[in-house]
C-alpha positions as CSV (number, residue, x, y, z in Angstrom):
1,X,134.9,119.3,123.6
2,X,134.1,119.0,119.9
3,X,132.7,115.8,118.8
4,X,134.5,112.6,117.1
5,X,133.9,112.2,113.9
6,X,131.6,109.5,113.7
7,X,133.3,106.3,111.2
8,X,131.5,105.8,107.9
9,X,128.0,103.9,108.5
10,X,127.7,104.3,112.1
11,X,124.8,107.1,111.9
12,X,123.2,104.1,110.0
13,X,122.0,102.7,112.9
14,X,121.0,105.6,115.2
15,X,117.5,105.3,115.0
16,X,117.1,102.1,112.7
17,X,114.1,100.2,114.8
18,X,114.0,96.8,113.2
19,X,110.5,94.3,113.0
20,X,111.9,91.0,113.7
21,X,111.4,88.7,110.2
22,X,111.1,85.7,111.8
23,X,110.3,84.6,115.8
24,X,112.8,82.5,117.1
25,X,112.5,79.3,117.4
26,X,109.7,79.3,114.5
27,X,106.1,78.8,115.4
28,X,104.9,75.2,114.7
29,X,104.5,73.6,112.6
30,X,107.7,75.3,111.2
31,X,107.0,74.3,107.4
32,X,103.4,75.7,107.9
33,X,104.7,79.0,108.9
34,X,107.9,79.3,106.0
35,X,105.7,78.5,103.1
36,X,102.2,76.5,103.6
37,X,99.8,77.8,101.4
38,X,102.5,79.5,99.3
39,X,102.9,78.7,95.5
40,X,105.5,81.0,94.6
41,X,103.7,84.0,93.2
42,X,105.2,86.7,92.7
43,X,108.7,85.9,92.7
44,X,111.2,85.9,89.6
45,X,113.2,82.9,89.0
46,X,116.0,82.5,86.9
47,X,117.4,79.2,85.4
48,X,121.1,79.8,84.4
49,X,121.3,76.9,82.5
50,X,121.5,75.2,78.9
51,X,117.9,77.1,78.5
52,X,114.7,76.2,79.4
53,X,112.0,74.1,77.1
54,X,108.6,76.4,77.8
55,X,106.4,74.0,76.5
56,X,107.7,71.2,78.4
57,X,104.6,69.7,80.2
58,X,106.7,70.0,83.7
59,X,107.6,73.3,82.9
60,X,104.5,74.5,81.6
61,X,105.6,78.2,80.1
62,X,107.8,80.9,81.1
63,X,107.8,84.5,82.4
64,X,110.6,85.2,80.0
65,X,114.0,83.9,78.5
66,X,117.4,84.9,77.0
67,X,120.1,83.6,75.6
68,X,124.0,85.0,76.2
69,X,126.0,84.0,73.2
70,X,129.3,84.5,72.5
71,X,130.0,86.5,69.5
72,X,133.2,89.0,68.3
73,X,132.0,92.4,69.9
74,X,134.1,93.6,73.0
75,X,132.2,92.8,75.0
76,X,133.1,89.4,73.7
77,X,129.2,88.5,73.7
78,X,125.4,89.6,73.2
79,X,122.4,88.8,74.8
80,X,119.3,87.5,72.9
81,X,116.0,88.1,74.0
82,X,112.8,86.0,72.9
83,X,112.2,82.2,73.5
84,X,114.8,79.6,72.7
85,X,115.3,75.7,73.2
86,X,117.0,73.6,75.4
87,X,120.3,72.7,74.0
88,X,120.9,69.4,76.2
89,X,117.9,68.8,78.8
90,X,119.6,70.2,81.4
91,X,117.7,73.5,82.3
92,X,114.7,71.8,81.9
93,X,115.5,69.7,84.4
94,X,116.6,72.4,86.8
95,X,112.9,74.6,86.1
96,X,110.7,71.2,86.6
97,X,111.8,70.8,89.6
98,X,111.2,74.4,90.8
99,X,107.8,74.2,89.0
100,X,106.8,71.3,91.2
101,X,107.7,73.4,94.5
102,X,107.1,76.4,93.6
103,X,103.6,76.2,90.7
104,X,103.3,80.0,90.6
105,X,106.5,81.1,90.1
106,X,107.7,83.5,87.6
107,X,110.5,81.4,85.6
108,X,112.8,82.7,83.2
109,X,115.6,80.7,81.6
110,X,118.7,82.4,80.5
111,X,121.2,80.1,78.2
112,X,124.5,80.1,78.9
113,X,125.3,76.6,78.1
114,X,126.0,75.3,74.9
115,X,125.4,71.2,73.6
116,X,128.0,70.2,75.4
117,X,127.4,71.7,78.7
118,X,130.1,74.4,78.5
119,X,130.5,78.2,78.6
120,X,133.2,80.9,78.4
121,X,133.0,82.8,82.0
122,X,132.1,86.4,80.5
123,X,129.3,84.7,79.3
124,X,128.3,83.5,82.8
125,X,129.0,86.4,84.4
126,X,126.6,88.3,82.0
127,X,124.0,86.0,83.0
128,X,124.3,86.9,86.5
129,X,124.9,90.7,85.7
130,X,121.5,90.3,83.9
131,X,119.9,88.3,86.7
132,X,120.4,91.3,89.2
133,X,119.5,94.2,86.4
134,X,116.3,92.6,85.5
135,X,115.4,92.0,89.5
136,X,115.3,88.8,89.9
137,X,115.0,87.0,93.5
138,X,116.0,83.7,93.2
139,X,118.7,82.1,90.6
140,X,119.4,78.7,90.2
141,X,123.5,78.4,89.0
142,X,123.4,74.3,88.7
143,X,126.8,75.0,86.6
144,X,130.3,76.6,88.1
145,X,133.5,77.9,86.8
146,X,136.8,76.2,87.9
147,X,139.0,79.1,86.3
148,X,141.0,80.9,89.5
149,X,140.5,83.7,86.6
150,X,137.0,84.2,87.2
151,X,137.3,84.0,91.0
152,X,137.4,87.4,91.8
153,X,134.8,88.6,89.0
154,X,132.5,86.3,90.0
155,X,133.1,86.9,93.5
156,X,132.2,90.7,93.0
157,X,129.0,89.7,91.2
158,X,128.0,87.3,93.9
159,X,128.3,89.9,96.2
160,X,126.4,92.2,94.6
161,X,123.9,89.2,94.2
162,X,123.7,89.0,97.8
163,X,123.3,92.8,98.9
164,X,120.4,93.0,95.7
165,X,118.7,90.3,97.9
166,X,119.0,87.9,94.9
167,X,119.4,84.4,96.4
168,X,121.5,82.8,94.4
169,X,121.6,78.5,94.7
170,X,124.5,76.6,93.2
171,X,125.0,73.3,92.5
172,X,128.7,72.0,94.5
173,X,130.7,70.6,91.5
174,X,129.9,66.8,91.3
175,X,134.0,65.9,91.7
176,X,136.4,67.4,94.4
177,X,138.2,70.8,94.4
178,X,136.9,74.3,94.3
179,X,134.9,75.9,91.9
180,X,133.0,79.2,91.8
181,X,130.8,80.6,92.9
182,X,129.6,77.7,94.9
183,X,132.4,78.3,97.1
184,X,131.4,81.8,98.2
185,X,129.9,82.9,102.0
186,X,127.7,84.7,100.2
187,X,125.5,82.1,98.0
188,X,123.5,79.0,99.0
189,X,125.8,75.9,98.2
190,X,123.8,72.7,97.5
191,X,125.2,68.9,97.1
192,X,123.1,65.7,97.0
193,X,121.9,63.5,99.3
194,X,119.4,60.6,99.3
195,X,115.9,61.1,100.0
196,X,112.9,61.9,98.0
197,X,111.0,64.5,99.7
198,X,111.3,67.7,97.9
199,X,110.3,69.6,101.1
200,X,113.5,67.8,103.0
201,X,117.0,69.8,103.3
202,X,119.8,69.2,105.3
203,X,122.2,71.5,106.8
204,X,125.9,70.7,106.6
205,X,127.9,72.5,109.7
206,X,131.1,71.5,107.5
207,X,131.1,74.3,104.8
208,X,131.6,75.6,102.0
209,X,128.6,73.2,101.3
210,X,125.9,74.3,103.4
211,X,122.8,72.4,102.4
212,X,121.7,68.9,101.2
213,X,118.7,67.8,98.8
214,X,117.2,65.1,96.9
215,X,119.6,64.7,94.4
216,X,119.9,60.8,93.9
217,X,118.0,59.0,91.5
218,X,115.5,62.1,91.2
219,X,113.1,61.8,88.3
220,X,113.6,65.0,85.9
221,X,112.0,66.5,83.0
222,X,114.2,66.0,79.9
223,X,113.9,67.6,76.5
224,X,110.7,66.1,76.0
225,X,110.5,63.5,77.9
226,X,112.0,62.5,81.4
227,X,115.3,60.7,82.9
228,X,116.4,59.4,85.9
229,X,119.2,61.7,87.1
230,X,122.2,61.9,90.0
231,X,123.9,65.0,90.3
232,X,124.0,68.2,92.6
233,X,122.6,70.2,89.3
234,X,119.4,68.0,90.4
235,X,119.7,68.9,94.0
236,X,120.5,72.9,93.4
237,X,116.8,73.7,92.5
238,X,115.6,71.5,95.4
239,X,116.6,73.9,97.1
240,X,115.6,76.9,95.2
241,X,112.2,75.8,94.5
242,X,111.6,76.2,98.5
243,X,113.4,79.9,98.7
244,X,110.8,80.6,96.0
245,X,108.2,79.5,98.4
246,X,109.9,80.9,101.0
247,X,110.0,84.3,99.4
248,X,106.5,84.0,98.0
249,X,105.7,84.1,101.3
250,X,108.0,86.6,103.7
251,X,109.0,88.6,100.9
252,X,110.6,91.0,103.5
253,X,113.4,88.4,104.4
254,X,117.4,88.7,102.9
255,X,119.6,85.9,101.8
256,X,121.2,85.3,105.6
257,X,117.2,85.0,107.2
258,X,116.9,82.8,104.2
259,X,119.6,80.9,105.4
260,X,119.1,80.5,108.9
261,X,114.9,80.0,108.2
262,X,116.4,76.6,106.4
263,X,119.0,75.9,109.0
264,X,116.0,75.8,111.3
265,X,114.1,73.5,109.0
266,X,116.9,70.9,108.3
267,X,116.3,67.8,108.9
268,X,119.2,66.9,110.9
269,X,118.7,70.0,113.1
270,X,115.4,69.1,114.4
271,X,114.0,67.4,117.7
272,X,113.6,63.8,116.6
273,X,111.3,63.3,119.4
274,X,108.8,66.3,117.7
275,X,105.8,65.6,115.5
276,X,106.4,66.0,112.2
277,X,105.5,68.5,109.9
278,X,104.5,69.7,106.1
């Protein structure tokens, strides 16, 4: 009897043998295995943001920057390579933080964001086509779009994101009602919570916001100086600071291990009768 055509991707997996990335539980302490000793070397970071000030003391240079300005091609924009400033304090803010997790990390800031915190969405949806062309691993997105007319577009680059094994954190919107891409499966949503470690993330069973981080009262780098800040933006590279680490580390591991490695490290999901850990 003749065979059955197999469907499309099943011969995928007739002799895939798989190393496991991670044992399950994780070995203790479970910090010390995700990233003790790391310092984020090695892995490319982008900063979608207002751009990036490189000489910034809590910054302390960049691996590269652009800017993605609007202009009257048909594209409808252009991107501009070489260094530029921080048009509000707001990326700045966003790479300190992931400076002071991750020390090593390749940072590049790419300016969307104008001096009033705003954007036109082709111009944020060429930042993140650039972010997967030029291979970057981790991007933080502490802005979002609340156009239905960019769902889908950003949707598809998300995706895309997410099977280039580019982690891509965004910041929840700071009011209610949806906005993209922070609501998609496929990124790590971040919102606020109080606390002051940087090393402390909670999981949220409760989605489309999946993980909490200091994001209260934080100190930030500003322009030149530094502020006292609230907002999920502040939160967002909490949390990508530690993929950073994470990925510095296991670079073998995709955006779902990724996931469920800080699942396993939330505070709220561990044994409160355990030691703690670094």
């Amino acid at each position: 009897q003749p065979r059955v055509s197999l469907p499309e991707w099943a011969s995928a997996f007739s002799d895939a043998e798989l190393t496991p990335a991670f044992p399950l539980p994780l070995p203790s302490p479970p910090r010390e295995w995700a990233w003790g000793s790391a310092t984020g070397k090695g892995v490319k970071v982008a900063v979608i943001d207002s751009g990036v000030s490189a000489g910034h003391p809590r910054v302390g240079g960049l691996a590269g920057s652009v800017a993605i300005e609007a202009d009257d091609s048909e594209a409808g924009f252009r991107i501009v390579e070489g260094p530029h400033e921080d048009l509000y304090g707001h990326g700045t803010a966003c790479a300190g933080i992931i400076r002071m997790l991750a020390p090593d990390a390749e940072i590049y800031s790419v300016r969307v964001l104008g001096r009033n915190l705003t954007t036109r969405g082709a111009l944020f949806a060429a930042a993140l086509r650039w972010s997967i062309d030029a291979g970057m691993q981790v991007a933080n997105l502490s802005l979002s779009s609340r156009s239905e007319q960019w769902f889908g577009p950003l949707h598809a680059l998300a995706d895309e994101a997410y099977f280039h094994n580019l982690m891509l954190v965004c910041a929840a919107n700071n009011v209610p009602g949806p906005t993209y891409p922070s609501q998609y499966a496929s990124v790590f949503s971040v919102a606020a919570r109080e606390g002051h470690d940087p090393f402390e993330v909670a999981y949220n069973p409760r989605p489309p916001v999946e993980f909490g981080a200091p994001g209260i009262d934080v100190d930030v780098a500003w322009t030149t100086g530094s502020i006292t800040a609230t907002g999920n933006s502040f939160a967002a590279p909490h949390v990508a600071g530690l993929v950073t680490l994470l990925l510095s580390k296991h670079p073998e591991l995709t955006a779902f291990q990724v996931k469920a490695v800080l699942h396993a490290l939330a505070i709220n999901a561990q044994d409160p009768a355990a030691p703690a850990s670094t």
